[in-house]
Each structure stands twice: as structure tokens, then as C-alpha cells.
DRENSETOR-975626 format. One record per residue: x negated, z negated, y negated of N, C-alpha, C, O in turn. Coordinates in Angstrom, 3 decimals. Atoms other than C-alpha are relative to their C-alpha. Layout:
N
<pt n_px="X" n_pz="Z" n_py="Y" ca_px="X" ca_pz="Z" ca_py="Y" c_px="X" c_pz="Z" c_py="Y" o_px="X" o_pz="Z" o_py="Y"/>
...
This chain:
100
<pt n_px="0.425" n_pz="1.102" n_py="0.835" ca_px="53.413" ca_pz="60.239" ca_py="-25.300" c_px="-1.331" c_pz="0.367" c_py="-0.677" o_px="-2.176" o_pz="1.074" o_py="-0.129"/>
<pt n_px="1.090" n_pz="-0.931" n_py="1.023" ca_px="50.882" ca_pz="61.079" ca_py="-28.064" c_px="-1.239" c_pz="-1.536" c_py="0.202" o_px="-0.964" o_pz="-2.726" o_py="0.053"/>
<pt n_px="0.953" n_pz="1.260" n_py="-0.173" ca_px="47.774" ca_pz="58.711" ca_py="-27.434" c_px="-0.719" c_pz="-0.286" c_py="-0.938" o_px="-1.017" o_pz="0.448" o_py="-1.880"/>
<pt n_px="0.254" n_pz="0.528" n_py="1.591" ca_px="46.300" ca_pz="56.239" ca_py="-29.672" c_px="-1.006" c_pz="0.397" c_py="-0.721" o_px="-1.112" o_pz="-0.201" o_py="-1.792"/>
<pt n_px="0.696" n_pz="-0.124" n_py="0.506" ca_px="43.564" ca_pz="57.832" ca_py="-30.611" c_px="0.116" c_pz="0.793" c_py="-0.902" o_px="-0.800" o_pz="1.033" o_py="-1.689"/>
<pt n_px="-0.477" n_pz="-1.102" n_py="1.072" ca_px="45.285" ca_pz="60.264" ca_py="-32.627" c_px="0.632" c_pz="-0.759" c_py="-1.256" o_px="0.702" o_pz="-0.290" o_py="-2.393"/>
<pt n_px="-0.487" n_pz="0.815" n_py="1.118" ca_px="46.878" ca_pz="57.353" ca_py="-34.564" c_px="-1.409" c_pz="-0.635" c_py="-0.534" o_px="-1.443" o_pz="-1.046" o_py="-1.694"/>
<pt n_px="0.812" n_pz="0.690" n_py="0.897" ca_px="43.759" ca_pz="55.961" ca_py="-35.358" c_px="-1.056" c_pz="0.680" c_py="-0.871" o_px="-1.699" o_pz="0.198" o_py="-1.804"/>
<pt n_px="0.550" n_pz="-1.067" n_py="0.506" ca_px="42.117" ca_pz="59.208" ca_py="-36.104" c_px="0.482" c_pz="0.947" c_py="-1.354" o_px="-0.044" o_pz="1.664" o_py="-2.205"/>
<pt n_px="-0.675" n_pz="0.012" n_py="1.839" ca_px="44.939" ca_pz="59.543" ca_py="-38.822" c_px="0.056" c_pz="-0.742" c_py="-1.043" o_px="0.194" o_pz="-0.374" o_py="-2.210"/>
<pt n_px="0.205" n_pz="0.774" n_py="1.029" ca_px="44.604" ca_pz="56.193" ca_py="-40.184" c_px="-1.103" c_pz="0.205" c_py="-0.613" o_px="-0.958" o_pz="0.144" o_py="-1.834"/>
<pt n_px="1.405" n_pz="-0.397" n_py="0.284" ca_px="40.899" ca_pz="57.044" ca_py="-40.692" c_px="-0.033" c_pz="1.171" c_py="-0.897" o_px="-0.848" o_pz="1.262" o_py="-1.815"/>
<pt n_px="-0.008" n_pz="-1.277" n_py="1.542" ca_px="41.712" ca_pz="60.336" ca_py="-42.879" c_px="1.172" c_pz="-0.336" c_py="-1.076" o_px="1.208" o_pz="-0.120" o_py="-2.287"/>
<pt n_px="-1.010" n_pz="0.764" n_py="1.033" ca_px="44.575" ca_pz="58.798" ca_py="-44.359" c_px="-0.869" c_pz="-1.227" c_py="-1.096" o_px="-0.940" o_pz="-1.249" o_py="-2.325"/>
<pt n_px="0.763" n_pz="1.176" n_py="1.118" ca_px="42.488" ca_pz="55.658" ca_py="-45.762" c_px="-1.568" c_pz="0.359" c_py="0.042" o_px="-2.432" o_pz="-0.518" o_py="0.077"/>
<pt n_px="1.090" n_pz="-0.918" n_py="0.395" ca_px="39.598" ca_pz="58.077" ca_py="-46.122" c_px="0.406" c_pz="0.828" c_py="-1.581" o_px="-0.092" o_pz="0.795" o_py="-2.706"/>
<pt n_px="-0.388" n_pz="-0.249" n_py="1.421" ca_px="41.615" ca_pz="59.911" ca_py="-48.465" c_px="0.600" c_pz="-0.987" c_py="-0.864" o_px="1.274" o_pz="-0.445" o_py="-1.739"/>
<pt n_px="-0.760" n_pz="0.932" n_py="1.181" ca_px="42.967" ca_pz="56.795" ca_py="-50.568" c_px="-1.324" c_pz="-0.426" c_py="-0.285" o_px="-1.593" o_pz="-0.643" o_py="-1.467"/>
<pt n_px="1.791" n_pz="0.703" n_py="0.739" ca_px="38.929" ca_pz="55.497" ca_py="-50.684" c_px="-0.493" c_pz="0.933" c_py="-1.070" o_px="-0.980" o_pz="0.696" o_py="-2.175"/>
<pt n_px="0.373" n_pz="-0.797" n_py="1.150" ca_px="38.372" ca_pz="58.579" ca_py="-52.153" c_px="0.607" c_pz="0.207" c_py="-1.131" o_px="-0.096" o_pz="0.716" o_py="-2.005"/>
<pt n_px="-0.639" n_pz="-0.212" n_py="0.791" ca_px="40.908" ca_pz="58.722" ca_py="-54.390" c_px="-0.258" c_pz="-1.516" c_py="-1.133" o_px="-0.417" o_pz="-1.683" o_py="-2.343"/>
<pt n_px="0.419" n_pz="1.309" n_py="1.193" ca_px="40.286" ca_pz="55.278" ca_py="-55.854" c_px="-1.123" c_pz="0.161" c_py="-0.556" o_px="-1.308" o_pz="-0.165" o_py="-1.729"/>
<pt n_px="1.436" n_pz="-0.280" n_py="1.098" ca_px="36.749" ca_pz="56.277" ca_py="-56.708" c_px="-0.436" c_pz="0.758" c_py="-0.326" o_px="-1.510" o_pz="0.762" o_py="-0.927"/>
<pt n_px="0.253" n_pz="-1.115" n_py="1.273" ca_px="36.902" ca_pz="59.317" ca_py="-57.961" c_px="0.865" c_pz="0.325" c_py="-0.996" o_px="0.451" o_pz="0.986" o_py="-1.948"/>
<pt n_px="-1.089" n_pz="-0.215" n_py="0.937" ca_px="40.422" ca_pz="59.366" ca_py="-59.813" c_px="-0.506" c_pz="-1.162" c_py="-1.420" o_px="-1.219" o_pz="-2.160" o_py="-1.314"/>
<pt n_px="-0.001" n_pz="1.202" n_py="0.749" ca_px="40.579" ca_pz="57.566" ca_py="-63.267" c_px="1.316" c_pz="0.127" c_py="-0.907" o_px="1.386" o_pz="-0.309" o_py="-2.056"/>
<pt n_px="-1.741" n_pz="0.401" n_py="0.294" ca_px="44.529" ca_pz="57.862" ca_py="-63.879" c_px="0.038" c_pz="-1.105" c_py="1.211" o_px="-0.506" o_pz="-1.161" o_py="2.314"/>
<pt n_px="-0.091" n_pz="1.264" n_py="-0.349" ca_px="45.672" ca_pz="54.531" ca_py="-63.134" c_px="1.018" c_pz="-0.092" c_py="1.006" o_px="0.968" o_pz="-0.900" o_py="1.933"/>
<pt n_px="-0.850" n_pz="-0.354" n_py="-1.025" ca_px="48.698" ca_pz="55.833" ca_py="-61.331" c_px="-0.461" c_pz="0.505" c_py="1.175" o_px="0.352" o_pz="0.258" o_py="2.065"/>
<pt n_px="0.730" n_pz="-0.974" n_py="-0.910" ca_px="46.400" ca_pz="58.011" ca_py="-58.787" c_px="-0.669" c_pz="-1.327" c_py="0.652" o_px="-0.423" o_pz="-1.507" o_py="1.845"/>
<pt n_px="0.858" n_pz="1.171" n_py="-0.006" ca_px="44.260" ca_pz="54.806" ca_py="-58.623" c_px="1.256" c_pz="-0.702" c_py="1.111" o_px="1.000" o_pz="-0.854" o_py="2.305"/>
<pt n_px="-1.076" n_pz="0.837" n_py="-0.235" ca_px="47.734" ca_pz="52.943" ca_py="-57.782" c_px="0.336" c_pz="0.977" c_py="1.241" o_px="0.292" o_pz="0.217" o_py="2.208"/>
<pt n_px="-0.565" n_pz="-0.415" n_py="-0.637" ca_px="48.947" ca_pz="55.628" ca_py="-55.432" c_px="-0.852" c_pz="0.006" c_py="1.423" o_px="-0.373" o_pz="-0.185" o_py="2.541"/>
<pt n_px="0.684" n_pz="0.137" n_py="-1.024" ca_px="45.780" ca_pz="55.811" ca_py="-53.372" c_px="-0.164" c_pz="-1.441" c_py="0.068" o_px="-1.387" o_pz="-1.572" o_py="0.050"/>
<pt n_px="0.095" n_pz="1.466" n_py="-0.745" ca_px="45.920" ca_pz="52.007" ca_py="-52.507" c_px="0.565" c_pz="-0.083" c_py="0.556" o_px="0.185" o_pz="-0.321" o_py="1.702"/>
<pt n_px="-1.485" n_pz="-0.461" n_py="-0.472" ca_px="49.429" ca_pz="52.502" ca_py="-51.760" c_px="-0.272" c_pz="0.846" c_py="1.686" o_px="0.426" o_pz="0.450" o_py="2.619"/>
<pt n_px="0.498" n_pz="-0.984" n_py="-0.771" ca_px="47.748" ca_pz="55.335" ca_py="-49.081" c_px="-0.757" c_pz="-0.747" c_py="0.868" o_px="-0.751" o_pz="-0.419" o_py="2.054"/>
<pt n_px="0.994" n_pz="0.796" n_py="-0.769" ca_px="45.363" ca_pz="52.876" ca_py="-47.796" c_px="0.454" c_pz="-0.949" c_py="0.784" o_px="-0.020" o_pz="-1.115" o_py="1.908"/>
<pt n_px="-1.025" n_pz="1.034" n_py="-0.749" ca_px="47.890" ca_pz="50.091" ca_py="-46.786" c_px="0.723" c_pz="0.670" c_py="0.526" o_px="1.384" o_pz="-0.086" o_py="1.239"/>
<pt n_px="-1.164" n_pz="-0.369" n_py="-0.866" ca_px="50.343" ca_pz="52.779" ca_py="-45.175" c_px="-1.207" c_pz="0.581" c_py="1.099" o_px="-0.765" o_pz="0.962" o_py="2.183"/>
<pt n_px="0.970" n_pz="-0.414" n_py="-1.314" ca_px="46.921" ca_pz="53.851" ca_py="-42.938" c_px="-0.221" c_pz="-1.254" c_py="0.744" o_px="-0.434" o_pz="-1.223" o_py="1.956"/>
<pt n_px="0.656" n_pz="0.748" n_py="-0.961" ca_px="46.098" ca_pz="50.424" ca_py="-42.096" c_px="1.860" c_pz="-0.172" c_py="0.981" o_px="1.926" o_pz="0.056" o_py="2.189"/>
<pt n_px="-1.376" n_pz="0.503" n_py="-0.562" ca_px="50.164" ca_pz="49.476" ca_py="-41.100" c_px="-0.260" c_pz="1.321" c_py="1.260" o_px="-0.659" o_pz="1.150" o_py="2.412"/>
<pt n_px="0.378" n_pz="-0.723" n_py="-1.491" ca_px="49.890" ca_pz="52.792" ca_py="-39.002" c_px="-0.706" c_pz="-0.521" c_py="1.020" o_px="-0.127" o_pz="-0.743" o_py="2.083"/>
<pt n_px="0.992" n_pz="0.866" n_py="-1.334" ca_px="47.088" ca_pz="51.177" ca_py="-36.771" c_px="0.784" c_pz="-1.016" c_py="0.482" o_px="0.798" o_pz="-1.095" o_py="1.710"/>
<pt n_px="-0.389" n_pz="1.225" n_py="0.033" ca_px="48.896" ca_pz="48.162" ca_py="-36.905" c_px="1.160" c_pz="0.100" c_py="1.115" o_px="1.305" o_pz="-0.726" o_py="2.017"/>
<pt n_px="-1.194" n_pz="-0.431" n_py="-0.636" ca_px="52.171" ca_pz="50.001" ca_py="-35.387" c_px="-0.715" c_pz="0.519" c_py="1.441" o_px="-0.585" o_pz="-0.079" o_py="2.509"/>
<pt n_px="1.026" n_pz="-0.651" n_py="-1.016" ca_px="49.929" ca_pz="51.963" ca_py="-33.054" c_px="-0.392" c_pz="-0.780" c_py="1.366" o_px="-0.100" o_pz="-0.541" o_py="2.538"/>
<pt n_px="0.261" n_pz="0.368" n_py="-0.949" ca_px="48.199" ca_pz="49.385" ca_py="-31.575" c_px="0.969" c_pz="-1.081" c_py="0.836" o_px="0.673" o_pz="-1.528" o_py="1.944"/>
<pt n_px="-1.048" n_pz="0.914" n_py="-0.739" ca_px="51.660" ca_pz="46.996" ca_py="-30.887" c_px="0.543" c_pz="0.710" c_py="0.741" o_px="1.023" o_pz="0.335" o_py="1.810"/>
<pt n_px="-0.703" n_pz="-0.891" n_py="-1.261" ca_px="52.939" ca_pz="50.109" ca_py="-29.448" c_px="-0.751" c_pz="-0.124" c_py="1.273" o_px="-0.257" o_pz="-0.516" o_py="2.330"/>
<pt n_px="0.596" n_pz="-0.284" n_py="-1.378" ca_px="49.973" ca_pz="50.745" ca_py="-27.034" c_px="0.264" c_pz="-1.447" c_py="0.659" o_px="0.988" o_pz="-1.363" o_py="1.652"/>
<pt n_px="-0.189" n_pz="1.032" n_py="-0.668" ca_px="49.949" ca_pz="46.763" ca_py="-26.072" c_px="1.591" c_pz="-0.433" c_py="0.404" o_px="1.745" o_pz="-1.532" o_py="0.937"/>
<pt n_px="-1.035" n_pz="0.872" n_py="0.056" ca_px="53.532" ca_pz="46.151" ca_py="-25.926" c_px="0.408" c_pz="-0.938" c_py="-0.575" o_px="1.328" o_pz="-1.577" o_py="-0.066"/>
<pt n_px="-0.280" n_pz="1.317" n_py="0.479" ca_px="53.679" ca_pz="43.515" ca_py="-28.204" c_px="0.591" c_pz="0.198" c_py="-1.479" o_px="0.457" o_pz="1.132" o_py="-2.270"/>
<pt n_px="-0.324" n_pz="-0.788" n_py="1.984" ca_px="55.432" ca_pz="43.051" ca_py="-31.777" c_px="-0.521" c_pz="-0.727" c_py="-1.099" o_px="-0.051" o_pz="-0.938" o_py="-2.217"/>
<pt n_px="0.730" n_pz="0.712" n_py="1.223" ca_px="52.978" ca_pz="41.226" ca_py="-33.493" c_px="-0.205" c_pz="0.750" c_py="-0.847" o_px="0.340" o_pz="0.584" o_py="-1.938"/>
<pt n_px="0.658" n_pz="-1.060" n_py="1.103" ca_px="51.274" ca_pz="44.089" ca_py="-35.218" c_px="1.496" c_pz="0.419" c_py="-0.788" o_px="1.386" o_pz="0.256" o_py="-2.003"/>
<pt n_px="-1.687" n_pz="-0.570" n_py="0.435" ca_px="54.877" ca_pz="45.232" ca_py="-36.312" c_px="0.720" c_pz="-1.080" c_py="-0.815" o_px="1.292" o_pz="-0.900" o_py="-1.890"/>
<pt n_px="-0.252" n_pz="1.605" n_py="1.197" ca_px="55.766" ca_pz="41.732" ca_py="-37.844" c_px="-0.876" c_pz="0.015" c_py="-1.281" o_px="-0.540" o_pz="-0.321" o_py="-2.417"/>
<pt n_px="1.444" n_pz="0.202" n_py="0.633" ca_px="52.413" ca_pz="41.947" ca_py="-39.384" c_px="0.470" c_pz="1.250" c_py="-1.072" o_px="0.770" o_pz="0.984" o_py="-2.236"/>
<pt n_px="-0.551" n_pz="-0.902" n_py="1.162" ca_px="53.456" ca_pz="45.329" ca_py="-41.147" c_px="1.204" c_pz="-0.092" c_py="-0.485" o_px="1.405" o_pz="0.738" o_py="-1.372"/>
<pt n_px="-1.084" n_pz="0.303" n_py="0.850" ca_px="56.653" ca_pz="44.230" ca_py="-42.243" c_px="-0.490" c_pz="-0.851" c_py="-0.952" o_px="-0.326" o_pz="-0.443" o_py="-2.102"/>
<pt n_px="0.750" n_pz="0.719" n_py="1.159" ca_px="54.684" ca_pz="41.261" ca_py="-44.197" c_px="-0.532" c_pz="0.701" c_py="-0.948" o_px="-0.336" o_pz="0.456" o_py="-2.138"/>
<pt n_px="0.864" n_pz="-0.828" n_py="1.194" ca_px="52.307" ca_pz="44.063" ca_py="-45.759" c_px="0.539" c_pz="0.672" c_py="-0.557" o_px="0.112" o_pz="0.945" o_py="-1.679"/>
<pt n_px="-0.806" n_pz="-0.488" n_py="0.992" ca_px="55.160" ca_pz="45.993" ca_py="-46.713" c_px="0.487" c_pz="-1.124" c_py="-0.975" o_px="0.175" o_pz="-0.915" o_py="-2.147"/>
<pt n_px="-0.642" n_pz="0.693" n_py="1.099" ca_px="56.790" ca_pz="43.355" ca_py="-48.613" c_px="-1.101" c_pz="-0.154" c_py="-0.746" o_px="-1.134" o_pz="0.432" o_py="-1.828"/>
<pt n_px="1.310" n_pz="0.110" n_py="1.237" ca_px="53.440" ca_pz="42.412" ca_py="-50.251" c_px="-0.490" c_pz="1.094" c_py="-0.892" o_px="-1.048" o_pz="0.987" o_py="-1.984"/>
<pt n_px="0.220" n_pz="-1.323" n_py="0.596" ca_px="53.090" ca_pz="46.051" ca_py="-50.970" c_px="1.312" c_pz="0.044" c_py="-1.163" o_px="1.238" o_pz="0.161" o_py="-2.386"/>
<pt n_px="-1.073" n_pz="-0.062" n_py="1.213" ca_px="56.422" ca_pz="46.046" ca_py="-52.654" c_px="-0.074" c_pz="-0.875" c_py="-1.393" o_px="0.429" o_pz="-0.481" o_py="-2.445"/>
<pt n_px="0.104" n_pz="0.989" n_py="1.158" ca_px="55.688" ca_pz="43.197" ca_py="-55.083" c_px="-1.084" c_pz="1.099" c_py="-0.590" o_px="-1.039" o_pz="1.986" o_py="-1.442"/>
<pt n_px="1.296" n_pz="-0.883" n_py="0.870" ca_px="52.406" ca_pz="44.702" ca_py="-55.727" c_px="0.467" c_pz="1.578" c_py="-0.872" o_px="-0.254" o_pz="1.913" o_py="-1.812"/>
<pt n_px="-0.506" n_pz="-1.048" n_py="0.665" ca_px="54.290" ca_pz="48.003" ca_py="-56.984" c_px="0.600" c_pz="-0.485" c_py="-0.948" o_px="0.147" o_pz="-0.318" o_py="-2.080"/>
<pt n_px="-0.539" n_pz="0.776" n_py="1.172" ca_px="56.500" ca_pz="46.079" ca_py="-58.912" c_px="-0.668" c_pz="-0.738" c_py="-1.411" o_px="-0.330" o_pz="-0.569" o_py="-2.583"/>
<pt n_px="0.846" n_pz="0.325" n_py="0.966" ca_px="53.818" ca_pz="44.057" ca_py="-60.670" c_px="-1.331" c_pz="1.374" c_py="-0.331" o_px="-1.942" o_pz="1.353" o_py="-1.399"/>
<pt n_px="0.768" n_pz="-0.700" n_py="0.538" ca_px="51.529" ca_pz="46.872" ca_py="-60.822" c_px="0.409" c_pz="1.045" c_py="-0.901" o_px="-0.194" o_pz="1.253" o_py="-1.954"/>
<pt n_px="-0.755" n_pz="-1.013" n_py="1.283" ca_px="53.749" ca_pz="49.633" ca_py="-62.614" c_px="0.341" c_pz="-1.048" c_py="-1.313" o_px="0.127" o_pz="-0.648" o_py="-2.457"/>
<pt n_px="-0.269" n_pz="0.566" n_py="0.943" ca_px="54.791" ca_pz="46.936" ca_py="-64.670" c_px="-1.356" c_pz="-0.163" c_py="-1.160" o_px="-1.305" o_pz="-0.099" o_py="-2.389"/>
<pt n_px="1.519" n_pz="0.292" n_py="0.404" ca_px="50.950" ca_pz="46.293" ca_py="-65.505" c_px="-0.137" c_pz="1.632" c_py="-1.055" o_px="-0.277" o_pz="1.771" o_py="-2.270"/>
<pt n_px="-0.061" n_pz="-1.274" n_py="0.679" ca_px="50.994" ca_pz="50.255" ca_py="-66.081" c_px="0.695" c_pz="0.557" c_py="-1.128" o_px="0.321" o_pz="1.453" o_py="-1.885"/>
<pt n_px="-0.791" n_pz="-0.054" n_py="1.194" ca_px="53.345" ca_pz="50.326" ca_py="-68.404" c_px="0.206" c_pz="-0.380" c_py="-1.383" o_px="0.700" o_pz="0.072" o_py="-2.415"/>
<pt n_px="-0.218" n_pz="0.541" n_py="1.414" ca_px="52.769" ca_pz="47.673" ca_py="-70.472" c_px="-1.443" c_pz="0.865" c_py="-0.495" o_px="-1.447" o_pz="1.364" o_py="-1.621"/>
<pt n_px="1.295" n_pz="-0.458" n_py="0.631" ca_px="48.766" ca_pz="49.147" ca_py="-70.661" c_px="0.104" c_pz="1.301" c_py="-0.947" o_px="-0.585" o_pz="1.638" o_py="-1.910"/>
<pt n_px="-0.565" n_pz="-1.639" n_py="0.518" ca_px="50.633" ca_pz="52.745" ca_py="-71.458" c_px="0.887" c_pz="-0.325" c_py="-1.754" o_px="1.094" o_pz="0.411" o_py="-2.719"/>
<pt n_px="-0.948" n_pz="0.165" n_py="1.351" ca_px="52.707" ca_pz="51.153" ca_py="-74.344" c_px="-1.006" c_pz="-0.738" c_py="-0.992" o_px="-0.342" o_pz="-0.975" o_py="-2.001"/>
<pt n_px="0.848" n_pz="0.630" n_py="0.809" ca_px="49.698" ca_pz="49.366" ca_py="-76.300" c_px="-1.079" c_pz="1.028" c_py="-0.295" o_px="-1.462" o_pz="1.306" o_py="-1.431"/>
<pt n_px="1.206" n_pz="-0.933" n_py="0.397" ca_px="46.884" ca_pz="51.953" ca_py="-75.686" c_px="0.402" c_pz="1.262" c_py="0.085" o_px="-0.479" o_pz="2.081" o_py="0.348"/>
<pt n_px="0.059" n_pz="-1.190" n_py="-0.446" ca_px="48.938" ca_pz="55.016" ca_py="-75.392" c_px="-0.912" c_pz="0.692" c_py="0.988" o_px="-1.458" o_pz="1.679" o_py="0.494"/>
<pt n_px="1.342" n_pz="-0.685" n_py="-0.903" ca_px="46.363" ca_pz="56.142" ca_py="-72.220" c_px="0.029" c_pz="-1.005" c_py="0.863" o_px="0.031" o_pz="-2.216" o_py="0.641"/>
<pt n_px="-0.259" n_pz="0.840" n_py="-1.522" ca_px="46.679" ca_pz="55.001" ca_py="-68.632" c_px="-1.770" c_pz="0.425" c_py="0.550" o_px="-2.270" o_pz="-0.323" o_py="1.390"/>
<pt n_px="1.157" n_pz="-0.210" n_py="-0.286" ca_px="43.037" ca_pz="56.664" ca_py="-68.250" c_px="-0.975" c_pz="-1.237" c_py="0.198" o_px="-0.943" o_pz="-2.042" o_py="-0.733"/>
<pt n_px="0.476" n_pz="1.296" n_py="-0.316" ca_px="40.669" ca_pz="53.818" ca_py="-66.617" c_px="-1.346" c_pz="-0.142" c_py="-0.645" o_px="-1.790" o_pz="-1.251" o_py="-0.942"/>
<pt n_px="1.063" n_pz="0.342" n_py="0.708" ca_px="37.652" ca_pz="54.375" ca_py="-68.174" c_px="0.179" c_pz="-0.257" c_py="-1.590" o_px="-0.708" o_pz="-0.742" o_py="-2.293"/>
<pt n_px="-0.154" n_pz="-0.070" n_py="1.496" ca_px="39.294" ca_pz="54.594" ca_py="-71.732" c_px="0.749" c_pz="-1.682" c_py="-0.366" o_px="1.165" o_pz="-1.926" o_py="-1.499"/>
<pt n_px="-0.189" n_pz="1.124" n_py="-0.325" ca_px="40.304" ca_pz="50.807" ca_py="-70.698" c_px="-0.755" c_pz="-0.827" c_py="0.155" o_px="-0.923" o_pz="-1.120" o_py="1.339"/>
<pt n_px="1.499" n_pz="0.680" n_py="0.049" ca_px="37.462" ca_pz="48.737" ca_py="-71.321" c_px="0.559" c_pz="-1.548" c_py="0.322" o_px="-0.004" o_pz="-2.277" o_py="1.139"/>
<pt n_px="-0.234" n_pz="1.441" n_py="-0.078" ca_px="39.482" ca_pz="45.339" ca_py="-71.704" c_px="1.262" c_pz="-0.215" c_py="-0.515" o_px="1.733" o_pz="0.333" o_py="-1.512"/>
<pt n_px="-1.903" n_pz="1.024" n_py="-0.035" ca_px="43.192" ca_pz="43.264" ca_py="-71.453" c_px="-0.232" c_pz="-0.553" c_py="-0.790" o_px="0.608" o_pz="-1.431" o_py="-0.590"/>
<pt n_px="-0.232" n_pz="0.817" n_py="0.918" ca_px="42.523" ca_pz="41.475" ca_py="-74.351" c_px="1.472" c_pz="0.830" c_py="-1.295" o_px="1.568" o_pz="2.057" o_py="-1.314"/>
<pt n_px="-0.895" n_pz="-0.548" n_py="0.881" ca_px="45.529" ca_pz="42.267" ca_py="-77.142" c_px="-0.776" c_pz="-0.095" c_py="-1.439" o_px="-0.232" o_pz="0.323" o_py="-2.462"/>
């Protein structure tokens, strides 16, 4: 049995690398993918620690954040797409403002 400190020692470089990736990337997809990275580190913990306790709260709990994650992909590519079809450029700094 692999002990938890190794799961939490991965969520920690896992949503280490998505922090970093959100603030140093400025493609909007990269931006989008490391958030994406950050919610599958915290659900790890989440799994982790229902395993070590026995219990399936934490595990309920990441089935909720997946589904919320799934919308959020849905509305966020959609977001990406439409920004990609008006300003030609998904680049975030070349995105000053949503107004049309």
C-alpha cells in the first residue's frame, strides 16, 4: 500500500505545476489546461484522504468537482472560441477587453 504522503506530495507538484502555468503562460488554452491540472491535484487529495479514512465523502466530493469541471470546459472552450473568432488571437495579454 503506497502511503499518503506520496499522494499529497503529488498533489503539491501537480498544482504547483498548474500555479505556474497560469502565471506564466499567456495562451488561453495553457491558461485553461493548467486549471484543469489544479482541480485533478486537489480531487487526488480528496481520493487519497477517503482512502486513508475509509470513508466516501471525499470521493462524492470529487465526483461533484468533476462535473463542475466539465461544465467549466464546456463554457470555457466555448468562451475560447468565440474570443478566437472575433480577435483572431487567443493570446491573453493581446485581450485587453469583452466588449464587441
Amino acid at each position: 500500500m503506497v502511503p499518503i504522503q506520496y499522494y499529497t506530495a503529488l498533489s503539491a507538484i501537480l498544482f504547483t505545476i498548474g500555479a505556474l502555468g497560469v502565471l506564466t503562460r499567456r495562451n488561453a488554452i495553457i491558461v485553461f489546461m493548467s486549471v484543469e491540472l489544479m482541480l485533478n491535484s486537489a480531487n487526488l487529495v480528496f481520493v487519497a484522504f477517503a482512502r486513508s479514512f475509509q470513508s466516501i465523502n471525499g470521493q462524492v466530493f470529487v465526483f461533484f468537482v468533476m462535473a463542475v469541471a466539465a461544465a467549466e470546459v464546456a463554457v470555457g472552450l466555448a468562451l475560447i472560441v468565440a474570443i478566437f473568432r472575433s480577435k483572431h488571437n487567443i493570446n491573453i495579454d493581446q485581450i485587453n477587453n469583452l466588449r464587441g
